[in-house]
C-alpha positions in Angstrom: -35.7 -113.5 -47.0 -34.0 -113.2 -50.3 -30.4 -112.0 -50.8 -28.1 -109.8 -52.9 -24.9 -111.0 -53.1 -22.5 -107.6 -53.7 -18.7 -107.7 -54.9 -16.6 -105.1 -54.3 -18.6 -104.1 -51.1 -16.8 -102.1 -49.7 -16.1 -99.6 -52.8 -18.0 -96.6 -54.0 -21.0 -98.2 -55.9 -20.7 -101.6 -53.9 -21.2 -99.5 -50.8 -24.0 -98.1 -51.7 -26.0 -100.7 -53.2 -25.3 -102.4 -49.3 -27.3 -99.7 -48.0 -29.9 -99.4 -50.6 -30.4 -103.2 -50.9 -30.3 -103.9 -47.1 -33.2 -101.1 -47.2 -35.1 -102.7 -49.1 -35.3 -105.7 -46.5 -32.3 -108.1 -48.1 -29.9 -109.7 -46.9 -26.9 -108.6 -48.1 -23.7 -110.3 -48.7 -20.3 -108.2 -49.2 -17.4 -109.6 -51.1 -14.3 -107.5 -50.7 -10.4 -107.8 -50.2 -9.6 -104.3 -50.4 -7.6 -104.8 -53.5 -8.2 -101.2 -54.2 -5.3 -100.3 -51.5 -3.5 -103.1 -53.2 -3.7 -101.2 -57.0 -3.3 -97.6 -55.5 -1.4 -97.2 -52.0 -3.2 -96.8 -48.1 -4.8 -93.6 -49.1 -7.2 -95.5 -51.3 -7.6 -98.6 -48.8 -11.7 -99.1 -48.4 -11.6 -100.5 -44.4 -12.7 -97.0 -43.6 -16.3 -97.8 -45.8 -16.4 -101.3 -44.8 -16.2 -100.8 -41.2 -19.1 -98.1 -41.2 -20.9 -100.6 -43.6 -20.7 -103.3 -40.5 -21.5 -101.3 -38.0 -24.6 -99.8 -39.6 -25.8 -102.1 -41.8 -27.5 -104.8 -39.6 -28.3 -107.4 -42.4 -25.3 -107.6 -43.9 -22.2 -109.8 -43.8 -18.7 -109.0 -44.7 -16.3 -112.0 -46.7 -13.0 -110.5 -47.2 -12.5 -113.1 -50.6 -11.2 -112.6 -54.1 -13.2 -112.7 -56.4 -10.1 -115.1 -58.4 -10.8 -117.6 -55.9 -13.7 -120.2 -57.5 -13.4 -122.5 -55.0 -14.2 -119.5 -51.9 -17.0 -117.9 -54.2 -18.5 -121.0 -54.9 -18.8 -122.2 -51.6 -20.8 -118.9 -50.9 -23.1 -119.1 -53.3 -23.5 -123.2 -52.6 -24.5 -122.3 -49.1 -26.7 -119.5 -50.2 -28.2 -121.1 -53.6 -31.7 -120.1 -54.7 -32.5 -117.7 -51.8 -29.8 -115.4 -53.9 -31.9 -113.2 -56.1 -29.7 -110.7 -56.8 -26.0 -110.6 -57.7 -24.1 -107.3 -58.3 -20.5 -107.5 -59.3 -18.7 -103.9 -59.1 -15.3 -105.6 -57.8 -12.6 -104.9 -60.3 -9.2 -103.5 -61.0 -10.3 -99.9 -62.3 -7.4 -98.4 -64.0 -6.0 -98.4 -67.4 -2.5 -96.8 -66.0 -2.1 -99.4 -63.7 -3.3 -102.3 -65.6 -0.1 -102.0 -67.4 2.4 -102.8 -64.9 0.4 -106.3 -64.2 -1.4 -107.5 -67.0 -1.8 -110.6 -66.1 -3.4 -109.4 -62.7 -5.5 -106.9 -64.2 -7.4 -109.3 -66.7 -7.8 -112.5 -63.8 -9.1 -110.2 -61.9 -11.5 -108.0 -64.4 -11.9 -111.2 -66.5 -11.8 -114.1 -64.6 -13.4 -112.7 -61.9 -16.4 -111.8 -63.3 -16.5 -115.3 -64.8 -16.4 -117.2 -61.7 -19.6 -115.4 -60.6 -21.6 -115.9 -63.7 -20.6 -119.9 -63.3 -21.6 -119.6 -59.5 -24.6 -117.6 -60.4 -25.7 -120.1 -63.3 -24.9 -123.4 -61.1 -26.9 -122.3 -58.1 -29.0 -119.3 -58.5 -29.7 -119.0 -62.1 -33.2 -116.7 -61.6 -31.1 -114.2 -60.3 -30.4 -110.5 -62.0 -26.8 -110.2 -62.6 -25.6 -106.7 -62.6 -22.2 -106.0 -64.1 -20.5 -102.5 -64.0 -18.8 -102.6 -67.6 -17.2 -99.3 -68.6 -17.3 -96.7 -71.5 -13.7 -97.8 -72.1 -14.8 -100.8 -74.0 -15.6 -98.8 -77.0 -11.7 -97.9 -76.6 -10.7 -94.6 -78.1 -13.2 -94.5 -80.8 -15.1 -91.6 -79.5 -11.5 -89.4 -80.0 -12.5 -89.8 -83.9 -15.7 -87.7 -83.1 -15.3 -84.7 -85.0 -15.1 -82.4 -81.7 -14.8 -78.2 -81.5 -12.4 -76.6 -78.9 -14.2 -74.0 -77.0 -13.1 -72.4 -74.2 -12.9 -74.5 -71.6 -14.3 -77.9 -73.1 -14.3 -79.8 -76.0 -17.6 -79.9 -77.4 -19.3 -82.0 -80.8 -22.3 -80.0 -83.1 -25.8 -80.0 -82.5 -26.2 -81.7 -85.5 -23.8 -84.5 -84.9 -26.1 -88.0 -83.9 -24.2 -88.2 -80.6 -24.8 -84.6 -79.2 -27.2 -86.0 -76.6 -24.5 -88.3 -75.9 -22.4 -91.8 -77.1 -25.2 -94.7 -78.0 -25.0 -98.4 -77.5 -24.5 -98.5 -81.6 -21.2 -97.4 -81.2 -18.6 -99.6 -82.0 -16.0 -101.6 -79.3 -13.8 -103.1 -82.5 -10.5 -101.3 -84.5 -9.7 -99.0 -81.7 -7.0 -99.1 -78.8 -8.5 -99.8 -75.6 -6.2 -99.9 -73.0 -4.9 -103.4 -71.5 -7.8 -102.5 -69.0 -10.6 -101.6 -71.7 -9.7 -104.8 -73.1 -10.1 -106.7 -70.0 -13.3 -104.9 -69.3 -14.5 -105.8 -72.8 -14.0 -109.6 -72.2 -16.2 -109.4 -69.1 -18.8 -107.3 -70.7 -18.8 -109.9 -73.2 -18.7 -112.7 -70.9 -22.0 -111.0 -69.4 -23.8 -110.6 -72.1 -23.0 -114.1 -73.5 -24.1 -116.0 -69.9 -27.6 -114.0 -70.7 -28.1 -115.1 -74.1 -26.8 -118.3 -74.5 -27.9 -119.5 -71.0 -31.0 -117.4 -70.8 -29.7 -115.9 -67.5 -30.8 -112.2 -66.7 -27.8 -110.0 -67.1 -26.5 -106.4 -67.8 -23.6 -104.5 -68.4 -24.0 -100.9 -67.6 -21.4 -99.1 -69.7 -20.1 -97.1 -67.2 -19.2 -93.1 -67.5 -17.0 -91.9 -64.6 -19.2 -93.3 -61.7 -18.9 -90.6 -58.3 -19.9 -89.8 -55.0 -19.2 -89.5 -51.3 -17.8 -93.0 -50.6 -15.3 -92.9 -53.0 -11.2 -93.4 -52.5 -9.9 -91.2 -55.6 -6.6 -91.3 -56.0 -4.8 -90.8 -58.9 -5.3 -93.1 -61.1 -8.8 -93.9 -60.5 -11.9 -91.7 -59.2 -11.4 -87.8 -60.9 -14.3 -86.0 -59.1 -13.5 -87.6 -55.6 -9.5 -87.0 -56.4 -10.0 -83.8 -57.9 -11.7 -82.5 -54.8 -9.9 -84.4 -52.2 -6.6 -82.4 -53.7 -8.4 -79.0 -54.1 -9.3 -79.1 -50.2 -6.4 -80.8 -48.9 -4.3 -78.4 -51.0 -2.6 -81.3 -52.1 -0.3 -80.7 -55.8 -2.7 -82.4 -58.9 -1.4 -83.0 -62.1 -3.6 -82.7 -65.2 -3.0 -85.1 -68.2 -3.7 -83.5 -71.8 -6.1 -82.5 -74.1 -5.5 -78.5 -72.4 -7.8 -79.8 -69.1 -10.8 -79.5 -71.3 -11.6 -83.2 -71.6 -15.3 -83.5 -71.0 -16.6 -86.7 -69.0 -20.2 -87.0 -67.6 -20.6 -87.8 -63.8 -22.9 -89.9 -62.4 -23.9 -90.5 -58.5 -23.4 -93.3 -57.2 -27.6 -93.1 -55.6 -28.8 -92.8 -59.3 -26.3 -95.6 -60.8 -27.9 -97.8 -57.9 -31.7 -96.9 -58.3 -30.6 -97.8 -62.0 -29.5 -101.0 -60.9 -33.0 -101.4 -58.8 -35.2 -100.2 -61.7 -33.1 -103.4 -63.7 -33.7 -105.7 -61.0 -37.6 -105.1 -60.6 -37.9 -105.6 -64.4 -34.7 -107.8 -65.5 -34.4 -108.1 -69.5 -31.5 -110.6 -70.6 -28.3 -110.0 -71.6 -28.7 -106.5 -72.4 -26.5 -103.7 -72.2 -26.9 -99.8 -71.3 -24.6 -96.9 -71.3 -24.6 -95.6 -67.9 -23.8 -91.6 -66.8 -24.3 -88.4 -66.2 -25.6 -87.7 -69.6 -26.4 -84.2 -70.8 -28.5 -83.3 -67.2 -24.6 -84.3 -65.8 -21.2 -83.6 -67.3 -18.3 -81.4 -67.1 -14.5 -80.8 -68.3 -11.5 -81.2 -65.8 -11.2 -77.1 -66.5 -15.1 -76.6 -65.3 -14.7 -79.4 -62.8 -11.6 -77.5 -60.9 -13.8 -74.3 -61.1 -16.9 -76.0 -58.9 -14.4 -77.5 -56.2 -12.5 -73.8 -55.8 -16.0 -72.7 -55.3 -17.3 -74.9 -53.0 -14.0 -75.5 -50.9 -12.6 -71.4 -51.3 -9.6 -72.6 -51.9 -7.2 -72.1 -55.0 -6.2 -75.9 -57.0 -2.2 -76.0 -57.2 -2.2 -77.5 -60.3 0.1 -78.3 -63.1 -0.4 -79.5 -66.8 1.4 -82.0 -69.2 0.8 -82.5 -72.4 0.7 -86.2 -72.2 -2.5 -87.4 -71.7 -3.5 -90.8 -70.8 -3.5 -94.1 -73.3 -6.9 -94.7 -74.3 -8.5 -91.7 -72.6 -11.5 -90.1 -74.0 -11.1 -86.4 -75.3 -15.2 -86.4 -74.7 -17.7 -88.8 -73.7 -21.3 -88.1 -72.7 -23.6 -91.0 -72.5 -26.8 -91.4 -74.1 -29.3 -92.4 -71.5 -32.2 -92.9 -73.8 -32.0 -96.6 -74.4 -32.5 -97.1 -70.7 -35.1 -94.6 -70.2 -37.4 -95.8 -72.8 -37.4 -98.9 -70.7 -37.3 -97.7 -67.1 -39.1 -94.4 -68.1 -39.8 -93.7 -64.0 -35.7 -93.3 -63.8 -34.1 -90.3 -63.6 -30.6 -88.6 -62.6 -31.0 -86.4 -59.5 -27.9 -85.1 -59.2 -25.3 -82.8 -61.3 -22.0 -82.3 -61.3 -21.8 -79.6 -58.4 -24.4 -81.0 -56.6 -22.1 -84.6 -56.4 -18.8 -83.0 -55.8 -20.5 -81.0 -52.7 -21.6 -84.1 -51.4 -18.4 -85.7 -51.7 -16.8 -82.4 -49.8 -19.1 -82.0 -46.9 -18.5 -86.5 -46.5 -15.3 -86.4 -46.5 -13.7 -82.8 -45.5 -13.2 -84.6 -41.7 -12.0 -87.7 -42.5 -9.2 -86.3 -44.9 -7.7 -83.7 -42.7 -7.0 -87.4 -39.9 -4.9 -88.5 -42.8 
């Protein structure tokens, strides 16, 4: 039986490529430390995911190893060598906030990590698809240059403008400021597309927008829709960061990003790169965003607002999914914006009021 070797297992998209995979009739092999309760505090520890993952999932098995450590992730994939056909790396420090406090630990981790599994991959299973989750921030804050309108409640660019269906792989990563993350997210992306061409290995980066759904821990600093209606329910005080709350971001579910990932997998190209979201059928502004969740949940957001918005965030970024549907053209996005964040209300609404 072939196997699927998943970091950051027990996260939001790693979690959900278990299931799909294990579906599918792999074997599945989860690499997680919970590093994300590490980054952002207990509320945001992923035990709760990978407990349900081993008690449901019966072909998978759980390492609790960082993905820093060579000598533990080589040993996995020595034991497991060419029967691994498929490698899926999500595991990462997500946050350009925190990334600051520990650079150091932010780029071994988002950097070094990734390399150690395209080295493990290459030595011992070098037919298998290697799926990265890259991000949107490696083209920095170069989309802020966009010459955008204020409406409303979102910031919006013209018809007219080339990127009206959304931000295109032609867009530039250099001459912008990234973010200590973006910048560690760029060498990996790199890193991933450099493994695929120089070694003819068959990897992708998917340029990830924000990346939702029920399984994830928001908090803060990382995960807006889960966060967003995690605080909206709970009644819990949330805290909006510039741009007058109408920053526009397309969503994607975590079910489509994965059944991306498949579509890859069944027809692997090498070293390519797509950007990855919501796109047009799946996009919203914090300002819209809050409006959905005090629908769904009847309850009023206790917000406030400041002025400062985060270093390196993106006043508006919609993807454009075209590159990758002209080559997967039987992929689609299934869900929208409300459609995620009630599914991330009606997961979660009992485990948040234990907390």
């Amino acid at each position: 039986m072939s196997v699927a070797i998943i970091t950051g297992s027990a996260g939001l998209i790693g979690s959900e490529a278990v299931r799909f995979f294990a579906e599918q009739g792999m074997d599945v092999i989860g690499i997680d430390n919970n590093m994300r309760e590490y980054f952002f505090g207990k509320n945001a520890s992923t035990d709760w995911n990978r407990q349900r993952l081993e008690a449901e999932v019966k072909n998978y098995q759980h390492h609790n190893v960082d993905i820093r450590d060579y000598d533990a992730i080589k040993n996995i994939f020595q034991l497991l060598g060419q029967s691994i056909s498929l490698v899926i790396h999500t595991a990462a420090q997500p946050s350009h906030d925190w990334a600051v406090k520990d650079p150091f630990m932010d780029f071994s981790v988002n950097a070094n990590g990734t390399l150690n599994l395209l080295q493990a991959t290459r030595d011992y299973c070098p037919e298998a698809s290697f799926i990265f989750t890259s991000t949107n921030k490696v083209y920095g804050d170069l989309p802020n240059s966009l010459p955008l309108e204020e409406l409303d409640k979102r910031w919006e660019i013209n018809t007219s403008h080339k990127y009206h269906s959304g931000i295109s792989e032609d867009m530039s990563i250099d001459q912008s400021k990234h973010s200590l993350f973006g910048a560690s997210k760029v060498a990996a992306d790199v890193l991933v597309q450099e493994y695929g061409r120089y070694f003819d290995m068959k990897t992708v980066s998917f340029r990830g927008g924000c990346l939702t759904g029920p399984n994830h821990s928001g908090t803060q600093l990382h995960g807006f829709l889960a966060y967003l209606m995690k605080c909206t329910a709970t009644e819990t005080p949330y805290t909006i960061f510039g741009y007058h709350g109408k920053q526009v971001r397309d969503n994607i579910h975590s079910s489509d990003l994965i059944n991306a990932f498949h579509h890859f997998h069944q027809n692997p190209g090498v070293g390519e790169v797509y950007n990855m979201g919501g796109g047009r059928e799946s996009n919203c502004s914090m300002l819209e965003a809050i409006d959905i969740c005090e629908k769904i949940t009847g309850k009023k957001l206790n917000y406030t607002y400041t002025d400062d918005n985060r270093i390196g965030d993106h006043i508006w970024y919609i993807s454009d999914l075209s590159k990758f549907k002209a080559k997967y053209p039987s992929w689609s996005i299934n869900y929208n914006v409300e459609q995620i964040l009630r599914s991330i209300y009606e997961y979660n609404t009992e485990r948040w009021a234990k907390e």
